[in-house]
Residue, then its C-alpha position, 0 to 999 in steps of 0.5 A: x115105444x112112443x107110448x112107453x116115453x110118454x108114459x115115463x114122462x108123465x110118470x116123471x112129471x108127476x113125481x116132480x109135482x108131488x116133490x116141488x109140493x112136498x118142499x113148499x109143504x114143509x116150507x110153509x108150515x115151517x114157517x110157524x115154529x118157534x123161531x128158536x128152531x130158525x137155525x135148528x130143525x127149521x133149517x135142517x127139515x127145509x134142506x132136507x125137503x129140498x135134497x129130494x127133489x135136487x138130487x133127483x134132478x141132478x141124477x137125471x142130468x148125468x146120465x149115467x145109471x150107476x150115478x143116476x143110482x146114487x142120486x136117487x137114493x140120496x134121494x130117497x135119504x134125504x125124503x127118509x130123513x123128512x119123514x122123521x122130522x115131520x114126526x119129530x114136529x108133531x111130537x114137539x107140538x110144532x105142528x098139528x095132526x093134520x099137517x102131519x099125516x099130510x106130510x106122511x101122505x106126501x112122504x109115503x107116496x114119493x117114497x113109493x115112486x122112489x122105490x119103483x124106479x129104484x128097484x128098476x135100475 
């Protein structure tokens, strides 16, 4: 039993890890577009970054399956709507190849831990 709560932790350490690095990612390389895009698709891409990892948190903080649910796939939503965003970057020319399929490794792989705890509740 212990090694199963350990293992959970660390599991939910390291999503927390790959989320907080996704947020300063998009951060970061947001800080390049065109400042015309300051209260456009810069705020829109950095608040959705954030919606991933604060309803993720805010999930486990209520303690309630059907809540921690919803919280989740908000989540999963918000990580959703990132991805296309980074697309629409790159297609825009915001950003270069590399800093997109980063962002998509990111993305793919949040997402797939997302997913699992997802299908587990």
């Amino acid at each position: 039993m212990i090694l199963l709560i350990m293992a959970q932790s660390q599991f939910h350490d390291e999503l927390k890890k790959l989320m907080d690095d996704f947020v300063h990612f998009v951060y970061n390389i947001t800080a390049d577009f065109p400042k015309d895009e300051q209260f456009g698709l810069i705020s829109q891409i950095r608040r959705s970054a954030l919606s991933v990892i604060l309803n993720y948190i805010e999930g486990y903080a209520r303690f309630r399956k059907n809540v921690l649910k919803n919280f989740l796939e908000i989540s999963y939503g918000s990580l959703k709507e990132t991805k296309y965003l980074l697309y629409f970057s790159y297609k825009r020319k915001y950003i270069n190849e590399e800093k997109f399929k980063k962002g998509m490794v990111y993305s793919d792989r949040i997402g797939k831990m997302l997913w699992g705890i997802l299908e587990k509740l």
